[in-house]
N, C-alpha and C positions, 0 to 999 in steps of 0.2 A: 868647755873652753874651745874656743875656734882652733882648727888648725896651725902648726905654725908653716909660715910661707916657705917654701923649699927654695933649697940655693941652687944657683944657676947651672951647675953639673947634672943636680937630680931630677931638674927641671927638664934639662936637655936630654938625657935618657929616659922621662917619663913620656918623650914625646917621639924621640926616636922607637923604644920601641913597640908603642900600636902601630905606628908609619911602616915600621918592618912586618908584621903580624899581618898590614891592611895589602900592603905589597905580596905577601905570599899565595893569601885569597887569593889574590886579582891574575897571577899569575896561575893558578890553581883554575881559576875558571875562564883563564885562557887558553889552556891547554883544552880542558874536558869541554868547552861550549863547541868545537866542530866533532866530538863522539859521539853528539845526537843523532845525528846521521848515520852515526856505524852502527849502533843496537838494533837497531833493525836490520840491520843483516847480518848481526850474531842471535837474532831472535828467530825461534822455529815455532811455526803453529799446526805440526803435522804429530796428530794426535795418538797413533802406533808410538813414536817414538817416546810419548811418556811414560808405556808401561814399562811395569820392569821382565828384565831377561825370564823369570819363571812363571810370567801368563802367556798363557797357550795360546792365544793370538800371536802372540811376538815372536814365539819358537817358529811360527809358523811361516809370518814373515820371513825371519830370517831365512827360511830354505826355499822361497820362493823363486829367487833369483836363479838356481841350483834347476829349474825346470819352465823359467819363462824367459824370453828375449829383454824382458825390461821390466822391472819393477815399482816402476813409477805409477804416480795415479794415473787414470784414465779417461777423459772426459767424451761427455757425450753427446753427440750432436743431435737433437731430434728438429726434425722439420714436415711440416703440416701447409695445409693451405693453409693464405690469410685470413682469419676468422672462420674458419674450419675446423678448429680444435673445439670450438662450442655447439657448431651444430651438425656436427658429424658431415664434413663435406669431405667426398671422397678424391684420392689424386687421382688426376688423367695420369693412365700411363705415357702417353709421349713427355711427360715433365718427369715423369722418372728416369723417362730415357736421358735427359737432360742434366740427370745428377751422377751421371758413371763418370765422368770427369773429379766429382765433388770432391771426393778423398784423397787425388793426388793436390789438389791443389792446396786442402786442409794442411798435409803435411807440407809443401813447401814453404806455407804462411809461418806455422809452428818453425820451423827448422831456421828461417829468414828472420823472423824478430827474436828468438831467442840463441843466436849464435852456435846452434849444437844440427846435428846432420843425426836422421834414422829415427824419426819419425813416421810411426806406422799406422794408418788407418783402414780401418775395413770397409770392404764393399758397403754400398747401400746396403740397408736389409729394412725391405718392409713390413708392416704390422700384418695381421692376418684379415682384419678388418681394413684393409687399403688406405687408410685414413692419416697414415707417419710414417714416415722413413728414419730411420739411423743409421749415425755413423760412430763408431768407436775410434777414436783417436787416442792413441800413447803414447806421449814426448818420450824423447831421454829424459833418463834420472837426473842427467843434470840440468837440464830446463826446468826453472820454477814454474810452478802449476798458476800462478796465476799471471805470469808472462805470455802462457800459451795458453793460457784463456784468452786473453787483450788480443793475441793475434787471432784466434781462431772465429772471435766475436767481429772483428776487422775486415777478416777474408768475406766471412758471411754477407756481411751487409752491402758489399761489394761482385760477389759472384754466385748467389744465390739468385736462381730464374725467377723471373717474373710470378706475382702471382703465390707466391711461398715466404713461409717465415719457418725462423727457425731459433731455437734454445740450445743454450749450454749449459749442461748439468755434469751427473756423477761427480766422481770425489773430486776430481781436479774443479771441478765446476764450484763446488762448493768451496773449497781451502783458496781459491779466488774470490770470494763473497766474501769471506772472511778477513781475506789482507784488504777487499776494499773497505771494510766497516771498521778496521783497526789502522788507515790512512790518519785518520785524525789525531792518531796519540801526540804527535812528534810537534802538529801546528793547533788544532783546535784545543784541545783538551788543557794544553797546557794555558793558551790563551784565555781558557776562562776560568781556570781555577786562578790564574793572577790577579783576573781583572775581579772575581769576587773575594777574593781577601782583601787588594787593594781597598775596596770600597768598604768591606768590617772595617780595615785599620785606619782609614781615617777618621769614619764615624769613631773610633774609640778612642784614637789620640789627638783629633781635632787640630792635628797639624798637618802642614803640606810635605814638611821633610821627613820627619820618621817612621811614618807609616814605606819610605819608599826607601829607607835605610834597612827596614827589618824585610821586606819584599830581596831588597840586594843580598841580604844575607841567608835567604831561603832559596834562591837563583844560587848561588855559590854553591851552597851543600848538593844542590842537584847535581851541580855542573862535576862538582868531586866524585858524586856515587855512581850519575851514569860513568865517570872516566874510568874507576875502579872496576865497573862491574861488566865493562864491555872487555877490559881486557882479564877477566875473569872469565868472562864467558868466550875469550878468543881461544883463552889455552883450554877451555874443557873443563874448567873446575865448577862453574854453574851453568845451570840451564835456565836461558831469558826467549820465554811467548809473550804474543802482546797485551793477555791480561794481565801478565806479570810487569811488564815494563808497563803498564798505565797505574797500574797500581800503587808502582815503588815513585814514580811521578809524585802523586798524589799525596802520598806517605810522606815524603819526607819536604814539602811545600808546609801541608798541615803542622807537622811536627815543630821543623824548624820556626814556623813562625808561630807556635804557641808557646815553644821554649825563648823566645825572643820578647814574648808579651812576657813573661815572665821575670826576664830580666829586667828591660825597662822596666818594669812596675817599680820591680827593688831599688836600682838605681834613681830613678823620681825620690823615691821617698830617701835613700841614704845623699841624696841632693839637701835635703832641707834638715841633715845633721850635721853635712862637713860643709867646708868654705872651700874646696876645692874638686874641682872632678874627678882627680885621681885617688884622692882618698873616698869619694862615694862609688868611686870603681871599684878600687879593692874592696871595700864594705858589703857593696853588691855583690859581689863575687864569694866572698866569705858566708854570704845568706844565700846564695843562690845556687851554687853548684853542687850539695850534697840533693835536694832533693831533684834538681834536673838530671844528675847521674844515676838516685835511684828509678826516674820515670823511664829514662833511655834505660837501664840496663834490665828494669821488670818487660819493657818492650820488646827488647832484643832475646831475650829469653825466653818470651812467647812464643815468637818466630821462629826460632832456632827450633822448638819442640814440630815445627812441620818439617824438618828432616827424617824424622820419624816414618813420613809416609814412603809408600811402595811406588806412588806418584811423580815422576819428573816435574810433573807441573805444581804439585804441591809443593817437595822436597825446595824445588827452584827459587822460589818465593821466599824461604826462610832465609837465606845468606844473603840473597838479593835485595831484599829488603833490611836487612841487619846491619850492612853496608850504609844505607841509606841515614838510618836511625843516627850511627857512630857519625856522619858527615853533618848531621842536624846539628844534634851537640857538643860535636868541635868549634862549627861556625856561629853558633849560639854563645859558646862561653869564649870565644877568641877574637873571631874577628866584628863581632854586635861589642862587644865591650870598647876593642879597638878605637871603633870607632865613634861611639861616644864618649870616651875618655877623653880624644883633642874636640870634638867639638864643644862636650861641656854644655851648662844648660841650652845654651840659646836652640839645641837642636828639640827642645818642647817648644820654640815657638808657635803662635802668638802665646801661647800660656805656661812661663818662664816663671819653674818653682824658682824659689829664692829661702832661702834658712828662714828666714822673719816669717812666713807664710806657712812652710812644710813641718819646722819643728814639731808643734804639736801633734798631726798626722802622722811623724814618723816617731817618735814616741809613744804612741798609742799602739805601732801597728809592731812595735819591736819589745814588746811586753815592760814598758819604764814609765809610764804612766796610769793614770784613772783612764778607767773604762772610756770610751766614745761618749759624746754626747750624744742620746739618740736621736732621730733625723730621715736620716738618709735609709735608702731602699733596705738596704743589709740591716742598718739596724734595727728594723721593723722586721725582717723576716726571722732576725737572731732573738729579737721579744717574741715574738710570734712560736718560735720553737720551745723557748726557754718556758713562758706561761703554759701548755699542752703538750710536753713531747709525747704522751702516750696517743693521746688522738694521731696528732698530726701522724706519730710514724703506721699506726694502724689505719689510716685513711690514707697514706700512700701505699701501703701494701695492696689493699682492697686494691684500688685504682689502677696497679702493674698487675696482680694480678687477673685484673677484668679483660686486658690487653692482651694476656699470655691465652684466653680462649681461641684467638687465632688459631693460635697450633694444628688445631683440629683440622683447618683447611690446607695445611702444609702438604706438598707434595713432594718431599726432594730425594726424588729416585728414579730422578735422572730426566732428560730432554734429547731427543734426535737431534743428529748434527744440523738436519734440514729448520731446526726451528730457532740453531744459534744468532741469527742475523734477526733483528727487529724489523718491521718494514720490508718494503721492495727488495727481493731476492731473486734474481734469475736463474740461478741452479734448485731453487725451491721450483716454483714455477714449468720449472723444463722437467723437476721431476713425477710434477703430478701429469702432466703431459706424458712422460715414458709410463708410469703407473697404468694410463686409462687405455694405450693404445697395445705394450707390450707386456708380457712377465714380470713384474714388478720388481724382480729383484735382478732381473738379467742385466742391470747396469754395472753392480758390487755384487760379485757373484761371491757364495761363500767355499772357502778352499777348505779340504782335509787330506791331511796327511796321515797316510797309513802304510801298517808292513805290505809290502807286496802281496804277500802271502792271505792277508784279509782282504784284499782288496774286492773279490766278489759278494764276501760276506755283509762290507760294510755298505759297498754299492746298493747291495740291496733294502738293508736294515734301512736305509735315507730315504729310499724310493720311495720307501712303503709308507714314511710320513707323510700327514695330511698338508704341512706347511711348507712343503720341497715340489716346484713347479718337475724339476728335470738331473738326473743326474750326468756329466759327463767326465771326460778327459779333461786333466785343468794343464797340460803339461805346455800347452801354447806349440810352438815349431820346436820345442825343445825336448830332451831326452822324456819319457815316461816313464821310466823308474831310474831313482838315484839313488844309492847307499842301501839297496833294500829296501827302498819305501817309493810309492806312487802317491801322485796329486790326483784329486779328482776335485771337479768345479762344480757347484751344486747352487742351483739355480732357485731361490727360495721363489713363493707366489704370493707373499706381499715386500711392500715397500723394505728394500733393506736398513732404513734409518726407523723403523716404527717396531712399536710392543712386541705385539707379530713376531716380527720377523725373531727377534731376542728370544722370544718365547722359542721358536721352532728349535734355534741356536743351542739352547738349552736340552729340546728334546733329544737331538741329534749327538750331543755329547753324555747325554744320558743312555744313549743307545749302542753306541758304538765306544765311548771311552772302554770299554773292558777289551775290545782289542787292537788298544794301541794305536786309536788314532785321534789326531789332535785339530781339532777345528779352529781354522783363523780366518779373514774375511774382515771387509769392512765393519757388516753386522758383528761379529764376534769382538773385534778389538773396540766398540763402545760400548759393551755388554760388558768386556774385560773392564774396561776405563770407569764404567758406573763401578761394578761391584766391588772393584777396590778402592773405591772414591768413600762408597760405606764404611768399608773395613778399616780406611785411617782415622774418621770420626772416632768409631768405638776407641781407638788407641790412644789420637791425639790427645783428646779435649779432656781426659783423668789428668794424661800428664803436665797439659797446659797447668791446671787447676794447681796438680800439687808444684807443679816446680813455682807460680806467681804465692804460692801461700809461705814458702818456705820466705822469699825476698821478699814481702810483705810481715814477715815475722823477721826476719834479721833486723829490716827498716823499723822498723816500729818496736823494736825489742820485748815484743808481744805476742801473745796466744790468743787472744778471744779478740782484738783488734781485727787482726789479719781476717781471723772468718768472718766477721760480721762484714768487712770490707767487699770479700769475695761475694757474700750470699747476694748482699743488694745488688754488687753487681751482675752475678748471674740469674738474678729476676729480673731484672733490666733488658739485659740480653733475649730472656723470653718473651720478655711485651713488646721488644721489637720487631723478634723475628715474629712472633703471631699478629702484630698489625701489619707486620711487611707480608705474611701470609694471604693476609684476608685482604688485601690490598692487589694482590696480584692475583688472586680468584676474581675478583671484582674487575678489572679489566681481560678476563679471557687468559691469563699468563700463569693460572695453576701451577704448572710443573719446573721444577728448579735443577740444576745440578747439584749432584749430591755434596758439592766441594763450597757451595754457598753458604749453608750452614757453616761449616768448619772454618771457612776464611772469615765470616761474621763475628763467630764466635772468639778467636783467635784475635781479633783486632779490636772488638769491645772489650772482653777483658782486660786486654791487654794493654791499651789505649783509655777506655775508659774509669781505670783503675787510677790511671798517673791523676786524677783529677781527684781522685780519695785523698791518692800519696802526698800532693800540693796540700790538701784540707788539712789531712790529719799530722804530717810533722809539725805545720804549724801549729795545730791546736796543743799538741803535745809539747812544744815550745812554752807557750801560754801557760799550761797547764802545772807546769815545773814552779813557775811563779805563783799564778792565781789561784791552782784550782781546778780540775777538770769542767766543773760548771760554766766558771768564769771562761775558762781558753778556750770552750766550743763557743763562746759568742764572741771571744775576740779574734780568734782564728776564722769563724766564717764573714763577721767584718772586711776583714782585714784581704782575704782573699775571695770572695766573694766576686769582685767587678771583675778582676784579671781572669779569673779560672771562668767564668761565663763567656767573658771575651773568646777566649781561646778555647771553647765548647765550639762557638760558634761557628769561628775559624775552620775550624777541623771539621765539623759539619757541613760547611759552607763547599770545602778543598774536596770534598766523596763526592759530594752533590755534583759534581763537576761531570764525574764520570758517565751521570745521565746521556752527558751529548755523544757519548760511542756508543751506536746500536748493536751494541752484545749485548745479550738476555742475560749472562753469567754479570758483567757488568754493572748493568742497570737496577738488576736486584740487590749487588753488595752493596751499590751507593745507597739506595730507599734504607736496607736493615740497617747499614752503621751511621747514617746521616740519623736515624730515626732514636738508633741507642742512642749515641753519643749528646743532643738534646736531650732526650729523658733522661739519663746520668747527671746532662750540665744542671737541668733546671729542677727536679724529683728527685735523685738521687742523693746528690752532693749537696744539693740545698736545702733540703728538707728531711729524707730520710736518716742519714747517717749524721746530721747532729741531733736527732730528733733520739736515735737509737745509744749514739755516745749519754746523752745528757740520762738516758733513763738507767743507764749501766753505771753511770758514774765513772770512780776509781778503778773499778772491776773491770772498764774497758781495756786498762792497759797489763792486766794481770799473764804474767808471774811476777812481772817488775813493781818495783812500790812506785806509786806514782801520787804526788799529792804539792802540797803550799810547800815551798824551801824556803821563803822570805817575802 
């Protein structure tokens, strides 16, 4: 029976309040669209500060300041003839003579564009082979390092003699490379993950207006999370880098607008039961928010298990992007309804359901009628299942794991800072230039702190390694023992961003930890950063597993559900990460961050789980009525185009992150672009009804689950 027509009061308040709901958004992402601008300067990408207080890098740190005039990075100037770096052309000395000026002028450029005074540079210092000269430059602490790059790359090109070229490298050189190659998060990145979902949602809704209603509504949740999460990270309660603020971008664009396809879907169809749009609002809303709350809250739970790690950067990530998730699903079930509740169908224009059209459709798909007639794509792949589940699911296993042989090529134990930039690096560049002319390591010297009292002992035990160019004094113009304990500066003889050097790192605190001295240093604190980057994996990814099985068994109020959901998913997760393997051997790009893995992992599950969560309440829906046989072909029916749609979506929104030349990056987008397809189209489509149909009843055991009418 049609609705009956509501009286002019209920009328007037069914419209005032989405107007009020659509006004709070708006106002919501008026506040948070100029905080874009401010996350990045509550965002830190200085890699010491991730680890935690008890890696002996960081202690080390810490007491740096305690024996040096400044503790800032330190960038480093090398300059060569032009085109003398290739064929070994030697400097005249009168252009040497020419550079005793160099260093004053270095610091006044530094001091002049970055508003801070005491900026210190060293003499020239020539190479032994006459071939490069250096300068050591070290801002204030509070001049950002890649402010007094821009100047020092500036001065250069401007009072550097004729006849000379010159590079900036070391750590300040590089933590400069790096804000340049994460410039894009704020304008490109977000640019094209819009512009390619845009282009999914029209292809899928074949209108001009609602594809840029659910786009408005995925702009909103960002504009919330960044507002949240900057002033979270203003007062110290999270920590935002810019892999993490490209990421939470990303997150919650995909999110939001796969929880938006979602809805629309429901709404369409509860369009062609009621005579009203408010009554297929509520209807949508009554079928739609138990499982988008349990996809957001198995999400957010994933997340939340990277506080677990010892990691700032890991830890960071979890609330940061938890935030994100929570702004997805508010604007998804609040302000997307809102606003399709006053416009009502015509916002499916040109293709405006109408009840006489959709009934049957939405009868079919709400378990109150005969089966589908067969046809269409789904119901070809639902015969397709239903005729062979045993094949089909032991020919997708085969298939995932033929993919999971990758592995074999996996490298993820770790990468040099010098290799985080893709492409064009001038502190890479400047470094193989200090490598060829000086001491390899005399750029990031490595520091140890020891008792006074061992100081001869330990002096010597370093010396005597093969991998240690030079021991000295690390005390700078500052005191040489404090608190009982001496700095010494110890000059490795390879590159301090390489194996090598880690390696030596290692030897040295094998050698000397027994008396009490603690090794920190550029080399040591990413030696630190890898080895605990390992350590959270082993932790994390059990606990990810059990805490998404326990909400997977609450959801589904099942036992052998839950695992079979997990297992596909985590073979899924493995034939991505081993074609994302074998994929990144194949271009020259082997070696990974050990935290790729972990974030892959972490977000396929987690992520590509909610696409189970959509398949299987439905099917269990279904199932309550027909039959588990029957609800796994009306259930994949039924959700079938929307959960592909929003596979694709979410694939489409990673893929995005390709255009930021970070290696940590470019690799997460290949793995989860890579799952999340193989989940949307093997997974969810084939395996897990293929595995339900051959379990039956059994699937949903300890609960009875069978025909009620």
């Amino acid at each position: 029976m049609p609705d009956a027509p509501p009286t002019r009061s209920r009328s007037f308040r069914r419209r005032v309040l989405p107007a009020l709901l659509i006004l709070l958004w708006l106002g919501v992402a008026a506040v948070g669209g100029p905080k874009f601008g401010e996350i990045s300067e509550v965002a830190t990408n200085d890699q010491s500060s991730f680890l935690p207080e008890s890696a002996e890098s960081t202690k080390v740190s810490a007491r740096l300041e305690d024996f040096q005039d400044s503790g800032s990075a330190p960038a480093i100037v090398v300059v060569t003839a032009e085109g003398g770096d290739t064929d070994g052309r030697t400097l005249d000395p009168a252009v040497l003579s020419d550079l005793g000026d160099l260093p004053g002028k270095l610091s006044a450029a530094v001091d002049g564009a970055t508003g801070t005074s005491g900026t210190e540079a060293s003499p020239p210092l020539p190479s032994e082979d006459g071939e490069a000269v250096q300068v050591i430059v070290v801002p204030p602490e509070s001049a950002a390092p890649a402010d007094a790059v821009d100047a020092l790359r500036a001065e250069l090109a401007s009072a550097l003699p004729g006849g000379l070229q010159a590079q900036v490298t070391g750590p300040a050189g590089f933590s400069a490379d790096l804000s340049e190659a994460f410039a894009g998060i704020d304008g490109l990145l977000l640019l094209v993950a819009v512009a390619a979902v845009l282009v999914i949602l029209v292809l899928v809704y074949r209108s001009p207006f609602l594809p840029l209603i659910v786009l408005l509504g995925s702009m909103i949740a960002l504009c919330a999370a960044v507002l949240v999460n900057v002033a979270l990270a203003g007062s110290g309660v999270v920590m935002i880098n810019g892999q993490i603020q490209g990421i939470l971008f990303i997150l919650v664009i995909g999110a939001a607008t796969d929880y938006g396809l979602l809805y629309t879907a429901r709404f369409r169809e509860e369009l062609g039961r009621h005579g009203t749009s408010w009554a297929a609002t509520v209807a949508a809303l009554r079928g739609t928010w138990q499982p988008v709350l349990a996809s957001a809250a198995t999400v957010i739970a994933g997340l939340l298990c990277l506080l677990l790690s010892d990691l700032a950067s890991n830890a960071g990530l979890g609330p940061v992007a938890a935030v994100g998730i929570v702004a997805a699903f508010l604007t998804s079930l609040t302000f997307l309804p809102a606003v399709l509740a006053l416009l009502g169908r015509r916002v499916f224009w040109p293709r405006v359901p109408s009840p006489a059209e959709e009934s049957t459709e939405a009868a079919e798909t709400t378990g109150t009628a005969e089966a589908p007639a067969p046809g269409g794509v789904w119901d070809r792949v639902a015969d397709l299942v239903a005729r062979a589940p045993r094949r089909i699911a032991v020919g997708v296993v085969l298939l995932l794991l033929a993919g999971c042989a990758g592995l074999a090529t996996l490298d993820a134990d770790g990468v040099p800072t010098s290799d985080y930039v893709i492409g064009q690096s001038d502190a890479r560049d400047g470094q193989d230039t200090l490598d060829r002319h000086f001491p390899a390591g005399a750029g990031a010297p490595t520091y140890v702190l020891v008792p006074e009292e061992n100081r001869d002992a330990v002096d010597t035990a370093i010396a005597a390694l093969d991998g240690v160019q030079s021991v000295g004094d690390g005390a700078g113009r500052g005191p040489s023992v404090v608190d009982g304990q001496a700095l010494l500066e110890v000059t490795l003889a390879d590159s301090p961003y390489s194996d090598a050097a880690e390696d030596t790192v290692r030897e040295i605190r094998a050698e000397v930890g027994d008396l009490g001295a603690l090794v920190g240093g550029t080399t040591a604190t990413e030696l630190d950063t890898k080895e605990t980057s390992v350590a959270d994996r082993a932790v994390i990814i059990p606990v990810v597993l059990l805490v998404i099985t326990v909400m997977l068994a609450l959801l589904l109020r099942s036992v052998v559900a839950p695992l079979v959901l997990l297992a596909t998913t985590v073979l899924s997760f493995g034939t991505a990460l081993g074609i994302g393997a074998a994929v990144f051997a194949l271009v020259g790009s082997s070696g990974s961050d050990p935290s790729v893995p972990l974030y892959a992992f972490v977000f396929l599950v987690a992520l590509a789980i909610d696409y189970n969560i959509f398949l299987m309440t439905r099917v269990r829906e279904e199932s309550m009525v027909h039959g588990t046989a029957d609800g796994v072909r009306r259930g994949l029916v039924s959700t079938g185009g929307v959960i592909t749609s929003a596979g694709i979506v979410l694939a489409a929104t990673f893929a995005a992150l390709l255009v930021i030349p970070i290696q940590f990056l470019v690799q997460l987008a290949v793995i989860i672009s890579l799952g999340v397809l193989i989940d949307t189209f093997l997974v969810r489509s084939f395996l897990v009804p293929a595995l339900t149909r051959i379990l039956g009843d059994r699937v949903w055991w300890p609960a009875r689950q069978g025909r009620t009418g």
